[in-house]
N, C-alpha and C positions, 0 to 999 in steps of 0.2 A: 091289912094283910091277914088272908088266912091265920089261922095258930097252927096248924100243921106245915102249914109252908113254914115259917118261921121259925118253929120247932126244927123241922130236918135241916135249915139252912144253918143255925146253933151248933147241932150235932156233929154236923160231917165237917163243919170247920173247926173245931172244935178237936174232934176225932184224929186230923191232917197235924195241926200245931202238934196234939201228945205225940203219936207216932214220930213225928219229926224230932222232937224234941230229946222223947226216950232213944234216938238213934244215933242222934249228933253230940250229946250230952256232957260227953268224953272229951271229943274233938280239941284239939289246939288251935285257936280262934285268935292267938296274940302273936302269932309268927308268919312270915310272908308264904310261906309254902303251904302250911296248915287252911289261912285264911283265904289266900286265891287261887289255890289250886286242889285246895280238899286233899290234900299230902302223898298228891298223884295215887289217888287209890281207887278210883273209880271202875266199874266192871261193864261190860256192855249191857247190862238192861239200865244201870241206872242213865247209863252216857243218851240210850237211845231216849227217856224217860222225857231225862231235860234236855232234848235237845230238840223235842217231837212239842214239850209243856212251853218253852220260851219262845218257838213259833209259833204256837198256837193262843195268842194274845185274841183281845178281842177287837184288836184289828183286823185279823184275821174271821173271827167269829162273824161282828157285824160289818165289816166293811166289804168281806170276799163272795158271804151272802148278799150284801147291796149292792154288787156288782153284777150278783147272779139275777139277781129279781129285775135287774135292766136288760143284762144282755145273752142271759141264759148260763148254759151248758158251756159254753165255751170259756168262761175263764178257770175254767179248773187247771186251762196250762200252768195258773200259779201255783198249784199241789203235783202236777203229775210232772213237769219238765225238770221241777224241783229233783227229780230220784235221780234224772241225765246230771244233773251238781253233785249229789251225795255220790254216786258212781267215781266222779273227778273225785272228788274227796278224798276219798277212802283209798284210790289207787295211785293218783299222784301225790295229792298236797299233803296228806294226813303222814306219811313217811318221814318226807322233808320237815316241818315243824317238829315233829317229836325228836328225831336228829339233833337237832341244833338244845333239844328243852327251855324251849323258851316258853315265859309266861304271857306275852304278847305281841300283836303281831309287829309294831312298830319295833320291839325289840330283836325282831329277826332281819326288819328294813336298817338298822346299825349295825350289825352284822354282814349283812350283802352288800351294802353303803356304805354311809357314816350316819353320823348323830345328828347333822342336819335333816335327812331324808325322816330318821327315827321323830324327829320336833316337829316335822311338817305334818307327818302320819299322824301322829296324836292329835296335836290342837285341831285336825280336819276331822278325826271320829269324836274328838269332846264337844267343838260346837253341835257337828251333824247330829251325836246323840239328845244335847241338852235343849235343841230350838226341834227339832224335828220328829224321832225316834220316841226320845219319852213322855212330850206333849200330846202325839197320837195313841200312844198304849193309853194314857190318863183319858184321855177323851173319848175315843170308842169306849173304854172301858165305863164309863160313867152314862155312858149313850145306852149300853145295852143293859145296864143296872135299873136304869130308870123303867126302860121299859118290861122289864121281865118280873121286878117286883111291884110297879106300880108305885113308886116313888112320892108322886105329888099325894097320891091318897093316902098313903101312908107317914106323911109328914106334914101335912097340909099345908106343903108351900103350891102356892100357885103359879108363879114364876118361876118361867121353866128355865131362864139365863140364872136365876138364882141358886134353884136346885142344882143346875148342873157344875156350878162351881162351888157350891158344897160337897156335892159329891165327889167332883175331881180332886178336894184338898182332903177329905177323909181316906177316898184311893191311895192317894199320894205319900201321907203320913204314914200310914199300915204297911205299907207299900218298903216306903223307907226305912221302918224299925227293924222290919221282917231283912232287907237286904244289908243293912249297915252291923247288925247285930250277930249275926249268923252265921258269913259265909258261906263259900260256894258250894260246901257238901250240906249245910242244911235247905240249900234251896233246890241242890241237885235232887234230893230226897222227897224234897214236898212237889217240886216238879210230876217226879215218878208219879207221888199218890196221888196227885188232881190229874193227873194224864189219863188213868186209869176212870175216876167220875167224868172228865169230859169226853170219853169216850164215849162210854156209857150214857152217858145225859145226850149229847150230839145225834147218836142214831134212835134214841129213843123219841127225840122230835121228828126225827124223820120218820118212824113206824107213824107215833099222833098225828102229825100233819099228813101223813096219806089219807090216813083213814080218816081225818078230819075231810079230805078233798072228795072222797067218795061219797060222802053222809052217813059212816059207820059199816060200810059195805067190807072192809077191808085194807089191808096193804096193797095188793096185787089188782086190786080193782080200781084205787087211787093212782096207779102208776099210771094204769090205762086210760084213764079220764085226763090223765097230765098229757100223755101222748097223742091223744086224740085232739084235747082242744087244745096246746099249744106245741107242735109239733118244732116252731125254728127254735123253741128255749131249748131243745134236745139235740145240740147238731156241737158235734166236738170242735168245728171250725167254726172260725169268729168269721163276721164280712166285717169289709172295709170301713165300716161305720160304726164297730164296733169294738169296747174298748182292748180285744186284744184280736185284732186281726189274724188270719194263723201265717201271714207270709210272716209275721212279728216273733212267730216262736223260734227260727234261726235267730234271728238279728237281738236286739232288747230281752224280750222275755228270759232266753237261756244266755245274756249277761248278766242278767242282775241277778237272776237266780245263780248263776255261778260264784259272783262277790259275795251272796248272803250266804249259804252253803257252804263256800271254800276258804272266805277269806274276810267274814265279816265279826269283831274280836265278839261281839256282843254272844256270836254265836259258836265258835269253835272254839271258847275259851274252855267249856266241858272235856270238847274235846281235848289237849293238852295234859288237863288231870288223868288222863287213861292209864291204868296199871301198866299196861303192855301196849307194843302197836297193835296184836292180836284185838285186844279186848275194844280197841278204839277202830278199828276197821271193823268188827262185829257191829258195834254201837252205830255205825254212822250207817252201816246197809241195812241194818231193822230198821233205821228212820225209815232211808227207801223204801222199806216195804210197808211199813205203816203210813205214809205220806201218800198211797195208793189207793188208799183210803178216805183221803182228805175229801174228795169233790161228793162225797155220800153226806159229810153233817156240816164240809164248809160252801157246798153249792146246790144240793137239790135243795134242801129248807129256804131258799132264796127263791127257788121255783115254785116252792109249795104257796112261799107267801104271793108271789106274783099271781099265779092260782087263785087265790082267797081275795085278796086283798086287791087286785089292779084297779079297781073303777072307783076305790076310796080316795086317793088323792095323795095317797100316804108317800112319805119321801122313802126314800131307797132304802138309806142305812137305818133309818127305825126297823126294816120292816119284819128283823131278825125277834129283836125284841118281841115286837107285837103278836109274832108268831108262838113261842114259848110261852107267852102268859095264859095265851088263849087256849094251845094245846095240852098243855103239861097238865095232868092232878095236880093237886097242892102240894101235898108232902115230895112228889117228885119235882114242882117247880123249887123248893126249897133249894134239896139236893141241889138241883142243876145251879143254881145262882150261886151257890156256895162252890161247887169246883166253878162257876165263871171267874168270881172271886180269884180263886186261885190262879186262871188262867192269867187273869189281868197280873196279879200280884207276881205270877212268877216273869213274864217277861218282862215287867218294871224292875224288879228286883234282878233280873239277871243284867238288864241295861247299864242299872243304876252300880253294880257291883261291877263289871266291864270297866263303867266311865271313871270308878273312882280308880279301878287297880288301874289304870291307863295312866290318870296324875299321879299318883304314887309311888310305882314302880318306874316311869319313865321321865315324869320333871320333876317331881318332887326329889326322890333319891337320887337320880341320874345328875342331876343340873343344881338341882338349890343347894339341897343338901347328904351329900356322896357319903358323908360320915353317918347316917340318920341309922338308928340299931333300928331292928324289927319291927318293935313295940311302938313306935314313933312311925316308921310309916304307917302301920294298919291305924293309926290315931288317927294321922292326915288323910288316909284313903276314906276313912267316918265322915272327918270336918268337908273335904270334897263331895262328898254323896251326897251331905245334905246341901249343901248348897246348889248344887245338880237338881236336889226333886226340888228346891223351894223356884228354882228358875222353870222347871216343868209344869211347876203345878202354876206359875202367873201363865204362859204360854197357850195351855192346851185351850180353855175354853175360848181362844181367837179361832182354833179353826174350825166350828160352829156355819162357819161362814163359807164352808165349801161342800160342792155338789155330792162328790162323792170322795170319802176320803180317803178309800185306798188305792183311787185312780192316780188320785193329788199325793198322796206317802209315796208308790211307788215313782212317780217323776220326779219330786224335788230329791228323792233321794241318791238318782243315776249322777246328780250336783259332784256327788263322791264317792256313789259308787266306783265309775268305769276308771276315775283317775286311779284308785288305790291298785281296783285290778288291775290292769296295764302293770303298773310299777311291780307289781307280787310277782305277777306271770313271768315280764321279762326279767323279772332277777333272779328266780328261779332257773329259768334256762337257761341262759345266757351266762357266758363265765365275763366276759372283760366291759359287758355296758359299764360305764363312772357313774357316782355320783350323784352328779351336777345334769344329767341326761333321767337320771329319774325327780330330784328335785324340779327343774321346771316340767316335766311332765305335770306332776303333784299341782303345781300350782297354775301353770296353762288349763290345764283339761278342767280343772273346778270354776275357774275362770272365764273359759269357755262356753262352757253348757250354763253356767247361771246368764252370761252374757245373753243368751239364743234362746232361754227360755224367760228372761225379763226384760229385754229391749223390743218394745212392738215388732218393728219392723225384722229387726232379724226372729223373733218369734215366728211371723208369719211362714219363713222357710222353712223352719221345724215342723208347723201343721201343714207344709205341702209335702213332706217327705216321711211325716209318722212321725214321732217322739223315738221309739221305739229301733228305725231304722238310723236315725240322726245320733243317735248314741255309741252305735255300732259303727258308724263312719268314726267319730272323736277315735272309739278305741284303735280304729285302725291307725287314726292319723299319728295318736301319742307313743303303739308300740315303733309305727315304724320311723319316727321322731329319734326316739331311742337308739335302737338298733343302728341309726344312721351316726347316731355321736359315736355308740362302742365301735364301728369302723373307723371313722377320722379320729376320735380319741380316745380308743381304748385305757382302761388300767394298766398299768403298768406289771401290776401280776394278775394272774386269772384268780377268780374266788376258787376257792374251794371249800367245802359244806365240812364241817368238820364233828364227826356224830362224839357229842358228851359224856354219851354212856348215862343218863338219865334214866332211861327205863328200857325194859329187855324191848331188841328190835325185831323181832322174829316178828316175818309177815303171816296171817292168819291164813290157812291153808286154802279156804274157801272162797276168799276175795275175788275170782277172778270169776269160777261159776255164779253165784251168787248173784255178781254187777251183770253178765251176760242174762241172767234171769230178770234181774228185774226193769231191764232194757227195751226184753221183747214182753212183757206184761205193760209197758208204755205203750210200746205201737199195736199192742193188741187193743188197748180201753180207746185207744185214736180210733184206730179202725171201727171196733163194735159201734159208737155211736157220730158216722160218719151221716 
């Protein structure tokens, strides 16, 4: 490896730990409110910070670029339908959770429920994080490390099954000390600072890589050589053979992006910590507006490499990698490896810091032990974490084995999306659904979709109707499931939300302009490259 590249990759991680450190330093890290919620003190730039850094995994990185390098332009619907979620967010769901102050979300399903629905919710996000979730942040993450610093040359392993699970349990470990040691305001904070380098590093591949496509001619002349010689990688709509069709962004697409956005704990757990609802309505629409941005460093760099690289043979999700090492200076490819670093380590860490406050706060204290003082949960939510990344880190290097992996994360993960949403959704609006009308939803709907996505024969009706559209049938089938029980057997009293007085509720004055703005900036980047 270069010495300047290694140099800068030293520095700027290096740089992230002090700054985090000298911030959080203080912190009360031994108590439940301190540790999983940062002592509700957070402001909207750091909300939007880690909320824009724990998406922005290198799942995202390399898997949203291997998608681009297949199928173009069109899967940016994963960044831009995303701001139609943060929009719900911000104006339905973010009110309601802060209302109740709860630290998670199964603990708002015992409240609207009971403590059955509460046990169902959990053990469905513990497994889905631990087999799913934090196996794929480990493995892109290790995927696109390889390729950006040149891994085998600089280790001189040649085995690349080898490397790669070396790498994934070095992620892992780092990964785990940074989350289990910290909490959720040192990681909300280091978030912010790597948000800020992978921004910066993101579009800086995309200036190199043009002017890499030109032959030094330019950006603006690279754009032109993309558009001329591959015009369908430029078309905002997917066809039917592609893997995000646009008749798909009603149906699939704008579900799961509404579960991950509204209702997913790994991700709205920041949000919760918000000083105010103000400051957590602010927070959640600068994502929207930063998330507008997404398809410039998480999908033209997939076209660029397509560009470069098509007639080499290369697999898809390398192809992010192979792009970076080639474009970037040294001391800039540094940089950028060190926030990928981060990028990986902060949605590990926020996964890994989610899965454990989930056991901790919800079976641990709730069910084992009711008596268990502060200092004793946050012990047990440590002993859970690692046990969490050590089941992560056997996991990730099996899915090696698939085509493209953010095709394969996004389906197995609808397994649990669509049930949890249904259950969210109708308990929120709904005053008298029971129970027992969202438990077997919980457990039909997960049962379901894995049924029709691993039994051949019913598989086959899944790829004669889209993945995407067969998802959006379940939900309808599970709310209106529901809905049919709270008619014939209603509760006996109707819920009603009862606000804790947790943090001041004053709605943010600008929330409604704001979500209208950045609604038609969606239909406007539709339209432009129609």
């Amino acid at each position: 490896m270069n010495a300047l590249t290694l140099i800068s990759f030293v520095f700027f991680t290096g740089l992230v730990a002090f700054i985090t450190w000298r911030m959080t330093r203080h912190d009360d890290h031994q108590h439940s409110k301190g540790y999983f919620l940062a002592g509700r003190s957070l402001t909207f730039p750091v909300i939007a910070g880690s909320l824009l850094m724990t998406n922005l995994s290198t799942e995202q990185m390399v898997g949203l670029n291997g998608a681009a390098f297949t199928d173009g332009l069109s899967v940016m619907a994963w960044e831009v339908v995303a701001v139609v979620s943060l929009v719900a967010m911000a104006m339905f769901f973010l009110p309601r959770f802060l209302k109740s102050g709860i630290t998670t979300l199964p603990e708002l399903l015992a409240l609207r429920f009971d403590r059955m629905t509460q046990l169902l919710a959990n053990i469905i996000f513990m497994i889905a994080y631990a087999v799913i979730l934090l196996p794929s942040i480990l493995y892109s993450g290790a995927l696109g490390l390889m390729g950006l610093l040149d891994l085998k040359a600089l280790t001189g392993i040649e085995s690349t099954h080898t490397l790669l699970i070396g790498t994934v349990v070095a992620v892992g470990l780092g990964g785990a000390i940074y989350a289990l040691f910290g909490g959720l305001r040192s990681i909300a904070i280091s978030d912010t600072l790597n948000g800020v380098g992978l921004l910066i590093g993101g579009l800086l591949i995309v200036y190199f890589g043009l002017n890499a496509v030109s032959d030094g001619q330019g950006v603006m002349a690279g754009w032109e050589e993309l558009k001329a010689t591959n015009p369908e990688k430029l078309r905002s709509l997917g066809n039917e053979d592609q893997s995000v069709p646009f008749s798909t962004l009603f149906t699939g697409v704008l579900l799961l992006n509404m579960f991950y956005w509204c209702t997913n704990q790994q991700i709205i757990q920041r949000t919760f910590a918000a000083k105010t609802l103000a400051e957590g309505q602010k927070g959640v629409l600068l994502t929207g507006l930063l998330k507008l941005l997404g398809p410039l460093y998480l999908v033209l760099p997939g076209i660029i490499a397509f560009q470069l690289y098509a007639g080499e043979g290369i697999k898809a999700d390398a192809a992010y990698g192979r792009l970076v090492y080639d474009v970037l200076p040294a001391p800039l490819t540094g940089f950028f490896a060190a926030a990928m670093v981060g990028a990986i380590l902060s949605s590990f860490n926020s996964a890994l810091n989610s899965t454990a406050t989930l056991f901790s706060l919800d079976v641990y204290k709730a069910r084992l032990n009711r008596g268990a003082s502060d200092e004793q949960v946050v012990r047990v939510s440590k002993w859970a974490g690692w046990i969490m990344a050590a089941a992560a880190m056997t996991i990730a290097p099996l899915m090696a084995s698939q085509e493209s992996l953010f095709v394969y994360v996004q389906k197995v993960n609808s397994i649990y999306y669509i049930p949890l949403l249904s259950v969210i959704v109708v308990g929120l609006v709904s005053k008298r659904v029971p129970a027992i009308a969202a438990n077997l939803a919980l457990v039909l709907g997960c049962a379901l979709i894995g049924l029709f996505y691993f039994v051949p024969p019913l598989a086959k009706l899944v790829d004669a109707v889209h993945n995407f559209h067969f998802i959006a049938i379940v939900l309808v089938v599970l709310v209106s499931m529901m809905m049919i029980i709270g008619k014939v057997a209603p509760r006996e009293e109707p819920w009603i939300q009862k606000d804790v007085g947790a943090i001041d509720m004053t709605p943010w004055a600008g929330t409604k302009v704001a979500s209208v703005v950045l609604l038609m900036l969606v239909l406007g980047i539709y339209i432009a490259f129609i």
